[in-house]
C-alpha positions in Angstrom: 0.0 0.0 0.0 1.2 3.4 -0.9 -0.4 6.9 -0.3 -0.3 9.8 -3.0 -1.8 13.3 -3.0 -5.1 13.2 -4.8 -6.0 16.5 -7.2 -9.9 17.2 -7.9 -9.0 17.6 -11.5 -8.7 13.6 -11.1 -11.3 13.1 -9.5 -13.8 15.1 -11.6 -13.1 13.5 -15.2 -14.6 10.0 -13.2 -17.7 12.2 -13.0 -17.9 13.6 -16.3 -18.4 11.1 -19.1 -17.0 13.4 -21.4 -14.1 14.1 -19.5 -12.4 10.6 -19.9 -8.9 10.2 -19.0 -6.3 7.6 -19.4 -4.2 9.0 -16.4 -7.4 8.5 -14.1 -8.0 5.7 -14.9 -4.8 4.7 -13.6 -5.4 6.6 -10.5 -9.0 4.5 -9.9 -6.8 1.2 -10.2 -4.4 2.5 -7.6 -7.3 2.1 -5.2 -8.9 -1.2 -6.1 -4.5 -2.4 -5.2 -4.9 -0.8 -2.0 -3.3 2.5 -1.8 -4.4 5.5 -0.6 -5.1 9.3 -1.0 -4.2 12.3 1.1 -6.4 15.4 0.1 -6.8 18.9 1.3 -9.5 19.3 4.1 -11.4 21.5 1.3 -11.3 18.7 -1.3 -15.0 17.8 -1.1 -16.0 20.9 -1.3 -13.7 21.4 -4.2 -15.4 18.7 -6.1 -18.8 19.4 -4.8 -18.8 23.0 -6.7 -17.7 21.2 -9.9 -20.3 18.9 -9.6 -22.7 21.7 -8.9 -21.4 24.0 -12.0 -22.0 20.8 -13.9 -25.4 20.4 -13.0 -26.3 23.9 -14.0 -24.9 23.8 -17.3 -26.7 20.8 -17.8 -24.0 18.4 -18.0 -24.4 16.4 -14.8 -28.3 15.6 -13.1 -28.9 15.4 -9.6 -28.9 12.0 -9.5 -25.6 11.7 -10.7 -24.2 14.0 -8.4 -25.7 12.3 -5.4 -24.5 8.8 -6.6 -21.2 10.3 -7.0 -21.1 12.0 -3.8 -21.5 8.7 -2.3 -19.0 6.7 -4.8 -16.7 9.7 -3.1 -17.6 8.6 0.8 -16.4 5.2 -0.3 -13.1 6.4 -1.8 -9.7 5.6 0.7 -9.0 9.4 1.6 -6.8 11.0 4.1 -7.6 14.5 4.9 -4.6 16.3 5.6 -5.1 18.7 8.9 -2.0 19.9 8.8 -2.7 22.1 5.9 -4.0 24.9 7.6 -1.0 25.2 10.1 1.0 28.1 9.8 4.1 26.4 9.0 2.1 24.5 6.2 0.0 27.6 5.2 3.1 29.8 4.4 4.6 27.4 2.2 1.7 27.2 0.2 1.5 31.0 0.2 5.3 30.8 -1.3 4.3 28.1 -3.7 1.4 30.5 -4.9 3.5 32.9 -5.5 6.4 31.2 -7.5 4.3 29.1 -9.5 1.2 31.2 -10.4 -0.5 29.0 -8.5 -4.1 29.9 -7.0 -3.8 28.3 -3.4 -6.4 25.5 -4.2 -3.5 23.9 -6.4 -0.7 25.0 -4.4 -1.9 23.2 -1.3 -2.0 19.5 -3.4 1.3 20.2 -4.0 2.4 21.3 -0.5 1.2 18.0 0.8 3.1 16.2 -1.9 6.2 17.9 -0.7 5.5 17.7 3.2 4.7 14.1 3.3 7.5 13.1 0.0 4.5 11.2 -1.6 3.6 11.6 -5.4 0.9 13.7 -6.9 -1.7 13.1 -9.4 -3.1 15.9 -11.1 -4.5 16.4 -14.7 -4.0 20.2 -14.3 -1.0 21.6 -17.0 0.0 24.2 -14.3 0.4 22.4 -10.8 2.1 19.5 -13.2 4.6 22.1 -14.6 5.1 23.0 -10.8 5.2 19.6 -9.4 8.3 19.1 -12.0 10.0 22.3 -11.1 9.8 21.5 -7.2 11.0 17.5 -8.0 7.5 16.1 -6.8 6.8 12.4 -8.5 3.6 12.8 -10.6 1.6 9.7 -10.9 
């Protein structure tokens, strides 16, 4: 079993059908060998707005978000606490500000630096900045 840093930009192409991605695919069979995700303590809430955007532009039902939603519960997540320390905070706030990051993506990749675990991401920016900071991208 091995733990990684979990992006919602992964998460959110298994929700939209037209969103389809090799690379999560991947991710999804990392779970069903056993490992493990550590994820911001705003990840839900991260994926929940996507899933709510989706809804209104009519590319997700209600249904389909609740059944989601509870494919989520079931999903081998860590929430990372230690985030919102200030120790942890002010790194992100540095990684915002040498990558371009907004502080959403810079705190995935503070975790993956903290804790020396990989990331997966399908976001172009935080992957250029994973590279540039040496974090393993899965």
């Amino acid at each position: 079993m091995s733990r990684f840093v979990l992006d919602a930009s992964v998460v959110l192409t298994w929700c939209f059908p037209d969103e389809a991605s090799e690379k999560a695919i991947e991710i999804s069979e990392r779970f069903a060998s056993g490992d493990r995700a550590v994820v911001t303590p705003f990840w839900r809430h991260e994926v929940l707005n996507a899933m709510l955007t989706g809804e209104r532009r009519n590319r997700l039902t209600r249904d389909l978000t609740s059944a989601f939603i509870e494919d989520l519960n079931r999903l081998p997540v860590d929430y990372d606490d230690e985030s919102n320390d200030g120790a942890a905070f002010a790194s992100t706030h540095e990684l915002c500000r040498r990558h371009g990051l907004s502080a959403y993506d810079a705190a995935y990749l503070e975790i993956a630096i903290r804790h020396k675990i990989g990331l997966a991401t399908l976001d172009r920016k935080l992957i250029r900045a994973a590279a540039a900071e040496r974090v393993t991208l899965l």
